[in-house]
C-alpha positions as CSV (number, residue, x, y, z in Angstrom):
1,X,0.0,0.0,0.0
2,X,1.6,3.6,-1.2
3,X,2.5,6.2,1.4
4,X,-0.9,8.3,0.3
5,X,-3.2,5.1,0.3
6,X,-1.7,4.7,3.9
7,X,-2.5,8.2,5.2
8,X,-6.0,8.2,3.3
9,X,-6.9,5.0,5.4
10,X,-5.8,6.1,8.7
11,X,-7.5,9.5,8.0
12,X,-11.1,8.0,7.8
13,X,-10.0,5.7,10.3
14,X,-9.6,9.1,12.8
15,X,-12.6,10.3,11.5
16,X,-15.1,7.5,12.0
17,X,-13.3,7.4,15.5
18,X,-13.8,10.9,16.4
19,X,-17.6,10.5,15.1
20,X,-18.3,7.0,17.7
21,X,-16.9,9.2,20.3
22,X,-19.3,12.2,19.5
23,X,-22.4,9.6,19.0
24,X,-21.3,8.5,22.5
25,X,-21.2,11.7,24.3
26,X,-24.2,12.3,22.4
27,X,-26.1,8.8,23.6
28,X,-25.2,9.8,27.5
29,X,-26.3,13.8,27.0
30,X,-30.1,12.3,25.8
31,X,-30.5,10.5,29.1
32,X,-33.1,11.3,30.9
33,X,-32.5,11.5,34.7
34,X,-32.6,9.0,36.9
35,X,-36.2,7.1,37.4
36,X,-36.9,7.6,41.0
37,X,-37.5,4.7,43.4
38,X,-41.3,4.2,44.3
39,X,-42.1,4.0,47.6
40,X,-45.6,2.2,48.9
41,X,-47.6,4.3,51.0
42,X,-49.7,1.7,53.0
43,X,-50.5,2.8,56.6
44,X,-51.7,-0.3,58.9
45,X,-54.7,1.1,60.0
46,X,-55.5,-0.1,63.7
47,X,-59.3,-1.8,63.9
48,X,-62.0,0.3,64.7
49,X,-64.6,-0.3,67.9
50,X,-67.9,0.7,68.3
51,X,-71.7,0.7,66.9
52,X,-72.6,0.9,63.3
53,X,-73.8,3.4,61.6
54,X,-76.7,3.3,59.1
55,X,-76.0,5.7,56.1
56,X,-73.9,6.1,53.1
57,X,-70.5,7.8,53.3
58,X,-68.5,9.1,49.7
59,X,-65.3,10.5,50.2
60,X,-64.0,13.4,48.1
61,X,-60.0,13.7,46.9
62,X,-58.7,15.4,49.9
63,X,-57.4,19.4,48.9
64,X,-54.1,20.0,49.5
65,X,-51.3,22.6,48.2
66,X,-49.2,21.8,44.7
67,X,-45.7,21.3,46.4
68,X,-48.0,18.6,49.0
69,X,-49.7,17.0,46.1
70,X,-47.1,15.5,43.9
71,X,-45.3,12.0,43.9
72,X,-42.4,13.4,45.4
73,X,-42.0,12.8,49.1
74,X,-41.4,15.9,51.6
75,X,-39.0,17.4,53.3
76,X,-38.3,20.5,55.7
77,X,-34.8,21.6,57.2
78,X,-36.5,25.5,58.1
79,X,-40.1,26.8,58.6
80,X,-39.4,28.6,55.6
81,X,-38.3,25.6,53.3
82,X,-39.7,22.8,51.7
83,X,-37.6,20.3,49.8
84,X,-38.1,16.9,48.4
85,X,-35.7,13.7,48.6
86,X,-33.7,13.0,46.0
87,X,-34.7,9.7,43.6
88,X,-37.8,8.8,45.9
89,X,-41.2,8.8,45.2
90,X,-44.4,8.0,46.4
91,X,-46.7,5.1,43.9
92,X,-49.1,8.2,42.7
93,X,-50.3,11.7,43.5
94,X,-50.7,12.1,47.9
95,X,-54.3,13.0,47.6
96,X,-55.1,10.0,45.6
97,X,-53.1,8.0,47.7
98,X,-55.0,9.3,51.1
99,X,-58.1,9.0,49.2
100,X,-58.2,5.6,48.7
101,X,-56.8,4.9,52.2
102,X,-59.9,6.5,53.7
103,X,-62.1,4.7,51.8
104,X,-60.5,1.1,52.6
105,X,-60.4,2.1,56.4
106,X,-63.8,3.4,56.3
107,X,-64.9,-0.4,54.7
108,X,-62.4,-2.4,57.2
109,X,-64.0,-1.3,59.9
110,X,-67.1,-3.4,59.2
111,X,-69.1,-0.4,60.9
112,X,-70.8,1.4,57.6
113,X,-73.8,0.9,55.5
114,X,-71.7,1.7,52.1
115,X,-68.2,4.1,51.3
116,X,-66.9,4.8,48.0
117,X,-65.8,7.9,45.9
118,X,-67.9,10.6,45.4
119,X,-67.8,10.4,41.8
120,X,-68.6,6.6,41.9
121,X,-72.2,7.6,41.4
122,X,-73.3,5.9,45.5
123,X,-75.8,7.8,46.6
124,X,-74.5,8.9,49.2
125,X,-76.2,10.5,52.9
126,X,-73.1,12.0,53.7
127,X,-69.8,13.1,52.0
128,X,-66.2,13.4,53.6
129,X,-64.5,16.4,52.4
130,X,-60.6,16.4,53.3
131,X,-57.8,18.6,53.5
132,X,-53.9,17.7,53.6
133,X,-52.1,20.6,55.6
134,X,-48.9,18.6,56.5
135,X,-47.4,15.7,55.2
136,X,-43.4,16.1,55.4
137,X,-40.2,14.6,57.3
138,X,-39.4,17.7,59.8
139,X,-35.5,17.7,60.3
140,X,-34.1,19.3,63.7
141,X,-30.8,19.0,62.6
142,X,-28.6,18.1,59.3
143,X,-28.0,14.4,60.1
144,X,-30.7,13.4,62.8
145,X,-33.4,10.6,62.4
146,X,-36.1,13.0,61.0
147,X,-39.6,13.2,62.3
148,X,-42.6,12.6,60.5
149,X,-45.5,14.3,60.6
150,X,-49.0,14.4,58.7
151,X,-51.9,16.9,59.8
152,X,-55.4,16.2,57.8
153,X,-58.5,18.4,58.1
154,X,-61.9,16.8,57.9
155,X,-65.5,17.7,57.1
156,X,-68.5,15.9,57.6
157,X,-70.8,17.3,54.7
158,X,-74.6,16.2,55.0
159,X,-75.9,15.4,51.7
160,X,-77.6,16.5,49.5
161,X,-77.8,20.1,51.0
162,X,-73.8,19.8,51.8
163,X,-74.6,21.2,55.1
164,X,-71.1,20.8,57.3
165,X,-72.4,18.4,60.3
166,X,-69.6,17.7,62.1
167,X,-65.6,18.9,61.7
168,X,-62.3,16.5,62.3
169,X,-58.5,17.3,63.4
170,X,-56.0,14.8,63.0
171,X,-52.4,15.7,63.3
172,X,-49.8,13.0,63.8
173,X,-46.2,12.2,64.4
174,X,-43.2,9.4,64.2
175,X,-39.9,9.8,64.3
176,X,-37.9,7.6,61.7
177,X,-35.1,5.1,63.5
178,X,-32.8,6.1,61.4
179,X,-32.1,9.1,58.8
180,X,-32.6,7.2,55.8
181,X,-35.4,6.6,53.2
182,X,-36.7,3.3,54.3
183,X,-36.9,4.0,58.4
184,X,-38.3,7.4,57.0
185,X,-41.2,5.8,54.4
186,X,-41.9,3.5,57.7
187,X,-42.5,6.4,59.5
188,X,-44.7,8.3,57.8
189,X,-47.0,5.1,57.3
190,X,-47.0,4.9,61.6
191,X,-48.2,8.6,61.1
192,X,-50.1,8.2,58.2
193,X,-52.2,5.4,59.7
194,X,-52.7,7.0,63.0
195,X,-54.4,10.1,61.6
196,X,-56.6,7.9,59.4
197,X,-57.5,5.8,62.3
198,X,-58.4,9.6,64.4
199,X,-60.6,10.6,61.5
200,X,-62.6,7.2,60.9
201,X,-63.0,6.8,64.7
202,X,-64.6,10.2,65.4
203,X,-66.5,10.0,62.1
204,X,-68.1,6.7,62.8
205,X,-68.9,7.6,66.0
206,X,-71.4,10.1,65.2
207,X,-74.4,8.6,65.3
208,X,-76.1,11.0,63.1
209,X,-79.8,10.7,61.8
210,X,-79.9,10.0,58.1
């Protein structure tokens, strides 16, 4: 092979070379970033005591703020702050996560005539209107075990005037056992579950006329 063959070849030899490279940094550039661990938000609801009750309950998506209402799981350092952990994330959007929560807890307890959504189409004597106000992991300091905590507002709307007949509070805490995602995911189910549990115990024991 002549001298100019030679330095021909090993030109488009450097040149298909230089182009893989390109293609490469190219190929890594187009990634996305990384897909986010899901987390299961399943709270252990503790069994409910008491007397049935002998209407029809449909519970609304609970309200709660944007930055609450997102897959992304919560986190405050300041009163002033709110931040999310990196590459977690809950299964679906918070308020449709709580949603169907109340509704199972509401049907576990074995304690009420019928619960479902409100856009199910049950007609329905009463409807549960909910709000999320807090539903972060509260850090004291950088590298502590974090604590959990989850505050939901409830209504008792009568139907079909929606005629508020009785208001709920339930605010609860748990501190994680450790400061990272798994203790921390544990911990807001313990909180989770425990303000569920508040707000189906002192609905269902309202014995309300239908």
């Amino acid at each position: 092979m002549t001298e100019s063959l030679l330095h021909s070849f090993s030109r488009r030899h450097a040149i298909i070379g230089a182009s893989a490279v390109v293609l490469s940094g190219c190929g890594t550039v187009l990634q996305g970033p990384p897909v986010p661990q899901l987390y299961v938000l399943r709270p252990q609801v503790p069994a409910t005591m008491g007397p049935r009750v002998n209407w029809r309950l449909a519970v609304a998506q609970p309200d709660a703020v944007a930055s609450l209402d997102t897959q992304r799981i919560a986190l405050t350092r300041s009163a002033t702050t709110l931040d999310y952990f990196a590459n977690a994330a809950w299964t679906d959007r918070l308020s449709l996560i709580i949603q169907r929560q109340l509704i199972q807890a509401f049907d576990t307890s074995g304690r009420i005539t019928s619960v479902d959504r409100d856009t199910s189409g049950l007609e329905a004597d009463f409807v549960l209107q909910t709000e999320i106000r807090d539903f972060q992991a509260r850090y004291d300091t950088p590298d502590g075990a974090p604590q959990v905590v989850v505050s939901i507002q409830a209504k008792l709307a009568r139907m079909p005037q929606r005629e508020i007949a009785a208001n709920v509070s339930a605010t609860q805490q748990a501190t994680a056992g450790a400061n990272e995602i798994n203790s921390i995911v544990i911990a807001f189910n313990q909180a989770c579950g425990a303000a569920i549990a508040q707000i189906v115990n002192s609905t269902l024991a309202m014995q309300m006329p239908v």
